[in-house]
PDB file as gemmi writes it, atoms N, CA and C in Angstrom:
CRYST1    1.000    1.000    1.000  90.00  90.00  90.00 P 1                      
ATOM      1  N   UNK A   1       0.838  -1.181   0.000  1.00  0.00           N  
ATOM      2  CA  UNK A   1       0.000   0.000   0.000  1.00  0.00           C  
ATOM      3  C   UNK A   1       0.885   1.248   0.000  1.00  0.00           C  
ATOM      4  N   UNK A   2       0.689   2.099  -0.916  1.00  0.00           N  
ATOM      5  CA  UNK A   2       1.210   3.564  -0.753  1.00  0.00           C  
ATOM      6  C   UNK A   2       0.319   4.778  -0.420  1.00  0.00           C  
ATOM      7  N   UNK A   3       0.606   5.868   0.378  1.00  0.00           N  
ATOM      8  CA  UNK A   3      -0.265   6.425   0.621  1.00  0.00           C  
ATOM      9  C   UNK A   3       0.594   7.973   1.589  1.00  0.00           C  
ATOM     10  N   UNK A   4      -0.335   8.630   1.781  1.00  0.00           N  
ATOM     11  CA  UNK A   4      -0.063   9.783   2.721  1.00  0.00           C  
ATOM     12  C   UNK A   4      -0.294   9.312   4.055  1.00  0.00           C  
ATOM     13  N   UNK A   5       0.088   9.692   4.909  1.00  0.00           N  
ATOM     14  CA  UNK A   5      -0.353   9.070   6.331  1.00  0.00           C  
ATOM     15  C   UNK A   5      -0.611  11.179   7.416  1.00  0.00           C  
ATOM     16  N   UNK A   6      -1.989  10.654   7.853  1.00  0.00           N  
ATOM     17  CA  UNK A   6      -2.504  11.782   8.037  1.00  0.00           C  
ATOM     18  C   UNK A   6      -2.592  12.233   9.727  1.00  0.00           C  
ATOM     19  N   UNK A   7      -2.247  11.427  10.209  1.00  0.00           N  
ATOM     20  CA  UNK A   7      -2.201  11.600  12.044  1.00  0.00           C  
ATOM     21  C   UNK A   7      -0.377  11.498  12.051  1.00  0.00           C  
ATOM     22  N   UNK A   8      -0.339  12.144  13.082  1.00  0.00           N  
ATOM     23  CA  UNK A   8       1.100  12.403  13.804  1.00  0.00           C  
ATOM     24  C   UNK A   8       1.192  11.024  14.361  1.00  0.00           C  
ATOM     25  N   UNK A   9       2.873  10.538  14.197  1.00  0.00           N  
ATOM     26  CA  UNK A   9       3.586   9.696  14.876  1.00  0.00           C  
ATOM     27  C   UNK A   9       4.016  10.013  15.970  1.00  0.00           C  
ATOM     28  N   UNK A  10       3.756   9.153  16.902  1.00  0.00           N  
ATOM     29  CA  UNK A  10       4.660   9.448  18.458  1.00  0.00           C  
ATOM     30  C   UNK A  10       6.403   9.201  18.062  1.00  0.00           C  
ATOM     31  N   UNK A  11       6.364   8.267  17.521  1.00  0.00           N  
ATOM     32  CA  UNK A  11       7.996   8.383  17.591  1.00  0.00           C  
ATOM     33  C   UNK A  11       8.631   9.387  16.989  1.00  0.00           C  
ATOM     34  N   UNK A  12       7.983  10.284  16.057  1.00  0.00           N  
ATOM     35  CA  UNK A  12       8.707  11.111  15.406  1.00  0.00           C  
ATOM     36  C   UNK A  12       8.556  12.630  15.900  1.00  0.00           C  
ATOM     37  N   UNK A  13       7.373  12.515  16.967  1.00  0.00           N  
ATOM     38  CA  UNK A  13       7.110  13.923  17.821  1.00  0.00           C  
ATOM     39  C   UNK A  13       8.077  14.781  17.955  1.00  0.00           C  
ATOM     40  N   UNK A  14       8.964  14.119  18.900  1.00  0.00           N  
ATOM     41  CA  UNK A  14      10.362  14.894  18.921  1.00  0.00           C  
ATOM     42  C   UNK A  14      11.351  15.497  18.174  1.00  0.00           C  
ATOM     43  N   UNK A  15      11.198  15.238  17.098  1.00  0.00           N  
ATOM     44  CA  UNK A  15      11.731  15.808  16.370  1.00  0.00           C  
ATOM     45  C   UNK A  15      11.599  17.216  15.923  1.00  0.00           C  
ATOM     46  N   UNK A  16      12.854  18.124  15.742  1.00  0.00           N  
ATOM     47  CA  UNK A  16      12.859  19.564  15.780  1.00  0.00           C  
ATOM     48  C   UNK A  16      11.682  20.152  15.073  1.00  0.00           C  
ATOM     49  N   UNK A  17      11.824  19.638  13.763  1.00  0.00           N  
ATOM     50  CA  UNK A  17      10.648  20.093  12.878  1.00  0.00           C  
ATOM     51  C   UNK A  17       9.871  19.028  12.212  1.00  0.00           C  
ATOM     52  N   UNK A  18       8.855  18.709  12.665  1.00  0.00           N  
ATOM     53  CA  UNK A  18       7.927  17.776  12.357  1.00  0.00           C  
ATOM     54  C   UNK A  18       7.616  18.167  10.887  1.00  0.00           C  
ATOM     55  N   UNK A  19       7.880  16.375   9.583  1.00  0.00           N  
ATOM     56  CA  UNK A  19       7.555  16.883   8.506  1.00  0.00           C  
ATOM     57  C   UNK A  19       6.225  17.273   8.336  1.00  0.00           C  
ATOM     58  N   UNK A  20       5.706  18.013   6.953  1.00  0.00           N  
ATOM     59  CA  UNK A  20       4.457  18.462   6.967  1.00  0.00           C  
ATOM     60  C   UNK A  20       3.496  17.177   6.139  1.00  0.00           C  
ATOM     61  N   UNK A  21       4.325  16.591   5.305  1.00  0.00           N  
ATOM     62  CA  UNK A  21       3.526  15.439   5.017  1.00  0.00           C  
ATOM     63  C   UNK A  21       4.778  14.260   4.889  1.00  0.00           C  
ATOM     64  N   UNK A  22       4.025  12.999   5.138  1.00  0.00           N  
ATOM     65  CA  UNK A  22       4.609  11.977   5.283  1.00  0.00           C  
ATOM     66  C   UNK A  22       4.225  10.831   4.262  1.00  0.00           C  
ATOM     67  N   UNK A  23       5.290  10.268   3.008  1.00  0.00           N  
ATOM     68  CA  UNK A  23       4.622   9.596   2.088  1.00  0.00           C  
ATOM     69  C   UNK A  23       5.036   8.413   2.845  1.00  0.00           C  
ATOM     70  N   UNK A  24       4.145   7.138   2.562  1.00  0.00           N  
ATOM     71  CA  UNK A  24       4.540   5.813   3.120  1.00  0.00           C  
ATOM     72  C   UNK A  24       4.211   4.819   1.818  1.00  0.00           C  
ATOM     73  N   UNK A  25       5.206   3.616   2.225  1.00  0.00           N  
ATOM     74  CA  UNK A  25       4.955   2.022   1.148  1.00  0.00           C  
ATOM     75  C   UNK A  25       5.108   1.260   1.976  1.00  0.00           C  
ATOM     76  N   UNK A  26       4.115   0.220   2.436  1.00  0.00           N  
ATOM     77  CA  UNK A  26       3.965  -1.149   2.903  1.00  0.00           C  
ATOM     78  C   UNK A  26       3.036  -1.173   3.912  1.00  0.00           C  
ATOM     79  N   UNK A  27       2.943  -1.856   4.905  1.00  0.00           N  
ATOM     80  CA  UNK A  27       2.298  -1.775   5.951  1.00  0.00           C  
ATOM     81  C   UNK A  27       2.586  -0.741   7.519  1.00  0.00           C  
ATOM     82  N   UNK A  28       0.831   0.086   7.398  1.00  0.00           N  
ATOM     83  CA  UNK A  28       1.260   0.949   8.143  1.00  0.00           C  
ATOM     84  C   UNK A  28       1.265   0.385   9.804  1.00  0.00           C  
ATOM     85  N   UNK A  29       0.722  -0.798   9.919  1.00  0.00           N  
ATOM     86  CA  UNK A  29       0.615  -1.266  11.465  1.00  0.00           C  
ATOM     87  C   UNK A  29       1.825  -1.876  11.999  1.00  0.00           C  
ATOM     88  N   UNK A  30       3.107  -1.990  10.951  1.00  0.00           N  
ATOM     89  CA  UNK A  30       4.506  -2.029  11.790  1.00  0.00           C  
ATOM     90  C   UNK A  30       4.906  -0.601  12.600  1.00  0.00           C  
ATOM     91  N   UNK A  31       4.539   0.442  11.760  1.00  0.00           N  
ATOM     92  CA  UNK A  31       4.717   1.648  13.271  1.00  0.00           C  
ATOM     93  C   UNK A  31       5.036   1.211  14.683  1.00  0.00           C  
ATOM     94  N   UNK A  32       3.897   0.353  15.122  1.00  0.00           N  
ATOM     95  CA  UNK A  32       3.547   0.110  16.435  1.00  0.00           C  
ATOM     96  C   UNK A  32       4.237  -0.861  16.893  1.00  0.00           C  
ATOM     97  N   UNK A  33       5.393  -1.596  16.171  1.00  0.00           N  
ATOM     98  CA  UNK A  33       5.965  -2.395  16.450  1.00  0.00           C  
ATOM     99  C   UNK A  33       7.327  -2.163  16.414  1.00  0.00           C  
ATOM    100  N   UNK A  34       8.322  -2.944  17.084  1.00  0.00           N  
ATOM    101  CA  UNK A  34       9.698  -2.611  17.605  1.00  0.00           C  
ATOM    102  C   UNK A  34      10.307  -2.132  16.534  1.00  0.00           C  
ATOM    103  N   UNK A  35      11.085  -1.236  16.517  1.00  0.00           N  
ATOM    104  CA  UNK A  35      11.861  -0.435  14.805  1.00  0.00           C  
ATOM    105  C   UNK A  35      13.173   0.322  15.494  1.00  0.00           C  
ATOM    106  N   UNK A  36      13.805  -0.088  14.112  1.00  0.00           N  
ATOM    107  CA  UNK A  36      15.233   0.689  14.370  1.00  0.00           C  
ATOM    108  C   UNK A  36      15.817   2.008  13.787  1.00  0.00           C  
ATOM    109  N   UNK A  37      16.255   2.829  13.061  1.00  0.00           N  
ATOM    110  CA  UNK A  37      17.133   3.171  12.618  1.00  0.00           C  
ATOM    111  C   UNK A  37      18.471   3.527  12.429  1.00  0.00           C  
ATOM    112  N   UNK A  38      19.047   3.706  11.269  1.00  0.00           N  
ATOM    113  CA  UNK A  38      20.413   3.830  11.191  1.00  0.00           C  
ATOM    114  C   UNK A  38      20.546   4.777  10.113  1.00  0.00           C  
ATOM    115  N   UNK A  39      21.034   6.154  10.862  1.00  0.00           N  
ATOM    116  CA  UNK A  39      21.239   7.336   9.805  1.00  0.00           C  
ATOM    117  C   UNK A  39      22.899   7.358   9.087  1.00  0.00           C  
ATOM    118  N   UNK A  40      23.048   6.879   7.742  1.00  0.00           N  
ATOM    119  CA  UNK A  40      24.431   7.377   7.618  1.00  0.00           C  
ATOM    120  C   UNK A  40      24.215   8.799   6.950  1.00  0.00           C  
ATOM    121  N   UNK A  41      25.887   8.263   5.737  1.00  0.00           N  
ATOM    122  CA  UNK A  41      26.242   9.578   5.008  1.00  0.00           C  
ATOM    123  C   UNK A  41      26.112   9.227   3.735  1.00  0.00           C  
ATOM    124  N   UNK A  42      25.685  10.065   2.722  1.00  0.00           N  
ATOM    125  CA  UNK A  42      26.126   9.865   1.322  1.00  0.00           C  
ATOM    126  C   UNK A  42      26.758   9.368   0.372  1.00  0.00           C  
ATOM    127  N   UNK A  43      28.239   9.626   1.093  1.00  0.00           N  
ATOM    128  CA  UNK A  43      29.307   8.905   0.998  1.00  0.00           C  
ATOM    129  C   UNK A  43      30.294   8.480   1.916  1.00  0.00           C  
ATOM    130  N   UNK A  44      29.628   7.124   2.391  1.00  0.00           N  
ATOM    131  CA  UNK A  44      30.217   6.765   3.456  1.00  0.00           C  
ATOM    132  C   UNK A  44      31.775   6.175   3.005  1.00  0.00           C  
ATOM    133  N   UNK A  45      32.449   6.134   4.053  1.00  0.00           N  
ATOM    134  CA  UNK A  45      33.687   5.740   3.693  1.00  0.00           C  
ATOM    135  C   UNK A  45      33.477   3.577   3.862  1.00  0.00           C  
ATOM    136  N   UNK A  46      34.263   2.981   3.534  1.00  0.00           N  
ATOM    137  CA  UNK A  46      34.267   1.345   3.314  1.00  0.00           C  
ATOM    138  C   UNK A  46      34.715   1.224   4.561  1.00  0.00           C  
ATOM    139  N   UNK A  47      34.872   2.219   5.416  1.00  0.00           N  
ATOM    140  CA  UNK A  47      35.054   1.496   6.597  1.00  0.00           C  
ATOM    141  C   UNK A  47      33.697   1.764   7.381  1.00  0.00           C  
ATOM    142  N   UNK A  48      32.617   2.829   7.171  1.00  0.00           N  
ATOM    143  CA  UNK A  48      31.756   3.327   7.741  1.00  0.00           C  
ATOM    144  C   UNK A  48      30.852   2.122   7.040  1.00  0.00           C  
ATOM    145  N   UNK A  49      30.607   2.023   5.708  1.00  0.00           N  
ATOM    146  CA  UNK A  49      30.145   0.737   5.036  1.00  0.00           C  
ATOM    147  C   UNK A  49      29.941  -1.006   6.420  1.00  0.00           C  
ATOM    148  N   UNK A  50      31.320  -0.720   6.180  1.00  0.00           N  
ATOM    149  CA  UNK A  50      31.328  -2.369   7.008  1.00  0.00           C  
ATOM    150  C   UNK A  50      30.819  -1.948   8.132  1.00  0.00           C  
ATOM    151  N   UNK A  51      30.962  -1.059   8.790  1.00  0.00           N  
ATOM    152  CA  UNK A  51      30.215  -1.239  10.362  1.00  0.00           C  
ATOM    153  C   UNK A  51      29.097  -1.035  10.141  1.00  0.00           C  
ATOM    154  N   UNK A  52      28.108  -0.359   9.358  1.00  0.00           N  
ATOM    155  CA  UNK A  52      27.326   0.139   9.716  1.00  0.00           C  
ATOM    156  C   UNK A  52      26.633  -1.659   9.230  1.00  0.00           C  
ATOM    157  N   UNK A  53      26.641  -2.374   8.246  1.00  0.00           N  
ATOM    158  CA  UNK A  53      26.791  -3.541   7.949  1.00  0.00           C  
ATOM    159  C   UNK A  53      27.138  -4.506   9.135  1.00  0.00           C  
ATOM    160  N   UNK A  54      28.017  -4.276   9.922  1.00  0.00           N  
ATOM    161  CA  UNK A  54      27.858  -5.151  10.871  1.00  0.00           C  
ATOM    162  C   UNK A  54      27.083  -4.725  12.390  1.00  0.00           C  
ATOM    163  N   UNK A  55      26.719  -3.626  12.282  1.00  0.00           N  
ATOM    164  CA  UNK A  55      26.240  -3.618  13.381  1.00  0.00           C  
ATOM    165  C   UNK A  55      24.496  -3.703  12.995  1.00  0.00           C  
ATOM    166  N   UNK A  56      24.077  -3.256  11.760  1.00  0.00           N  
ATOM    167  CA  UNK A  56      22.520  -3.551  11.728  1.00  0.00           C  
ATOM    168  C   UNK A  56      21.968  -5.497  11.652  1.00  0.00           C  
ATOM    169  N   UNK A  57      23.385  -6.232  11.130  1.00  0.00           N  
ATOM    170  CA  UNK A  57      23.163  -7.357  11.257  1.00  0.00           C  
ATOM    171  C   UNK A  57      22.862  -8.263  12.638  1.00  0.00           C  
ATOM    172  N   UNK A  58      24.388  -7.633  13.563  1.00  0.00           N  
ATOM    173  CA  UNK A  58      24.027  -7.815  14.931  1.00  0.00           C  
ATOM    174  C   UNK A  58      22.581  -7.846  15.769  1.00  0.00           C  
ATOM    175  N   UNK A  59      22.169  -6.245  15.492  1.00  0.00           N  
ATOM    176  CA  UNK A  59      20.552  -6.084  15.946  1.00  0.00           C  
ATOM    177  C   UNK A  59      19.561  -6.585  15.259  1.00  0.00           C  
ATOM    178  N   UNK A  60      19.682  -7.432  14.173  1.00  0.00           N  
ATOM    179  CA  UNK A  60      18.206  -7.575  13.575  1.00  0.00           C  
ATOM    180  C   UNK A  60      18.616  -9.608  13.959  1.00  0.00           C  
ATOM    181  N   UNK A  61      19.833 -10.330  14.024  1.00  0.00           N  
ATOM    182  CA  UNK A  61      20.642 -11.223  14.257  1.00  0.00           C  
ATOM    183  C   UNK A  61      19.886 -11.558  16.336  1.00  0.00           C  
ATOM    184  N   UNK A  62      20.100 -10.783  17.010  1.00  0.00           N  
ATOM    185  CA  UNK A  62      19.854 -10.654  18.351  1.00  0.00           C  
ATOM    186  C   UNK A  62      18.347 -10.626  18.415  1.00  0.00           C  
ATOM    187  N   UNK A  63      17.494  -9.873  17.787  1.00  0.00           N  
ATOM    188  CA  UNK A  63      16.414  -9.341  18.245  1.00  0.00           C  
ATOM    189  C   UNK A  63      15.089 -10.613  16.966  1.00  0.00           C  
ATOM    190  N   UNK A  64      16.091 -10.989  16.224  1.00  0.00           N  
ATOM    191  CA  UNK A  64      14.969 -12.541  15.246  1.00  0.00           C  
ATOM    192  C   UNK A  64      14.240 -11.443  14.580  1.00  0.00           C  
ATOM    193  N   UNK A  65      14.893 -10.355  13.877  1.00  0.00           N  
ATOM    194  CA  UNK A  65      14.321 -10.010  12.600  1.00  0.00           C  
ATOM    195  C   UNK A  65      14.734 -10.171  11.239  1.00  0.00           C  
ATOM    196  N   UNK A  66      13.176  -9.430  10.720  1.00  0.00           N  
ATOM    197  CA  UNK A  66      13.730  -9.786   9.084  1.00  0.00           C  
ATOM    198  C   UNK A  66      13.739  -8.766   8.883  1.00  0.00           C  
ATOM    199  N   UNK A  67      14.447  -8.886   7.368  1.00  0.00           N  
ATOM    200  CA  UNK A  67      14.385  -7.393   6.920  1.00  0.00           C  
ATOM    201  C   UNK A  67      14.519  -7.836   5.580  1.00  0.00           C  
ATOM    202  N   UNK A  68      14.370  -6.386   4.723  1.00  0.00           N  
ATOM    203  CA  UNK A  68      14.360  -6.759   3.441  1.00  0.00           C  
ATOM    204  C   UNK A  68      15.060  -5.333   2.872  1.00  0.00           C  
ATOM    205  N   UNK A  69      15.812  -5.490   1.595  1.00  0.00           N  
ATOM    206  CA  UNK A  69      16.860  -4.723   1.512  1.00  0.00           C  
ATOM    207  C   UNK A  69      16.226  -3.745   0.383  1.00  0.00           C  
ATOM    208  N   UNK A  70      16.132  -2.661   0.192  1.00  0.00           N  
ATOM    209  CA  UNK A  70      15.315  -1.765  -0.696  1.00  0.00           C  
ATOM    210  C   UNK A  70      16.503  -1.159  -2.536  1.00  0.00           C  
ATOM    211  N   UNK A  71      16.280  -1.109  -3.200  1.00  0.00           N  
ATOM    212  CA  UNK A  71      17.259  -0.180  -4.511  1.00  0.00           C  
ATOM    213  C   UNK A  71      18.307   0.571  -3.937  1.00  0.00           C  
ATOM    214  N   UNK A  72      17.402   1.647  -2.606  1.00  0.00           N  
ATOM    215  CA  UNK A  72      18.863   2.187  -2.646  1.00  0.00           C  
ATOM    216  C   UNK A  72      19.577   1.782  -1.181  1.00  0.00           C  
ATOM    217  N   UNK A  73      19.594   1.118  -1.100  1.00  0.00           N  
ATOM    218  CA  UNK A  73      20.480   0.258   0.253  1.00  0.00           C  
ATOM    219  C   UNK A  73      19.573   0.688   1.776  1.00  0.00           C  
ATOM    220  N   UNK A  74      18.570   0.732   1.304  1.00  0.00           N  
ATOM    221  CA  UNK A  74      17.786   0.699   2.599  1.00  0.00           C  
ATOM    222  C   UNK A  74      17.184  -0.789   3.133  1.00  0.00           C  
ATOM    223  N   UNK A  75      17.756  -1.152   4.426  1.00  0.00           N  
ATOM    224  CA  UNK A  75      17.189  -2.017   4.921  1.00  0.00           C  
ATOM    225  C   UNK A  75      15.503  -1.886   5.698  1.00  0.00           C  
ATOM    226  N   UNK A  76      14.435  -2.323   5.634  1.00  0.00           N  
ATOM    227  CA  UNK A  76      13.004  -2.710   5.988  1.00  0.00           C  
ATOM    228  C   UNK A  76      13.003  -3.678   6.846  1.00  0.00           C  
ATOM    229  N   UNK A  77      12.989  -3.413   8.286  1.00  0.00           N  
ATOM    230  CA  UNK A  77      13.092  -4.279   9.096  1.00  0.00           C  
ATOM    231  C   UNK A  77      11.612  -5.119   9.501  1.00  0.00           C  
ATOM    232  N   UNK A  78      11.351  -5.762   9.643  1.00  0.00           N  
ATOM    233  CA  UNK A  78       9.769  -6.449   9.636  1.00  0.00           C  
ATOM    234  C   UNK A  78       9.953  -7.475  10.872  1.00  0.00           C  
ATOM    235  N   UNK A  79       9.316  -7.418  12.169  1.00  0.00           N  
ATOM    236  CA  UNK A  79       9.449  -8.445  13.332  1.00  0.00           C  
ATOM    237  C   UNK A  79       8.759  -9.406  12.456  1.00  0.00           C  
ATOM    238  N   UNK A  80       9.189 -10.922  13.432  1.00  0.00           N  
ATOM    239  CA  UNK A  80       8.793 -11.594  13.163  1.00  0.00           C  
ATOM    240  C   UNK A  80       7.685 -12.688  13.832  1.00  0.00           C  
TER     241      UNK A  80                                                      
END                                                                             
């Protein structure tokens, strides 16, 4: 499902400037369920590469998730 999503997120409240609209793809009832992120850089260096690589494996490895890997190197973490 793609769509606009029209109520405010709690997890994202905090944030300095709340976006004004929010586009979404997949299911919106993982919100409510355990989630991670991992902000890099543009151009990360091959050493920023491998960690950031080994440490999202670790947490999704520990915690029995899946994930699924997106075009542009975004991982979609999905409990299981």
């Amino acid at each position: 499902m793609r769509g606009t999503i029209e109520q405010k997120i709690e997890a994202l409240i905090s944030m300095k400037k709340y976006p004004q609209t929010l586009q979404y793809s997949g299911n919106l009832a993982l919100l409510e369920k355990k989630k991670i992120s991992i902000v890099g850089s543009r151009k990360p260096s091959q050493y920023t590469k491998m960690m950031t690589h080994n440490l999202s494996f670790a947490v999704i490895s520990k915690n029995k998730l899946e994930y699924t890997k997106t075009n542009r190197n975004i991982l979609r973490i999905i409990e299981v």
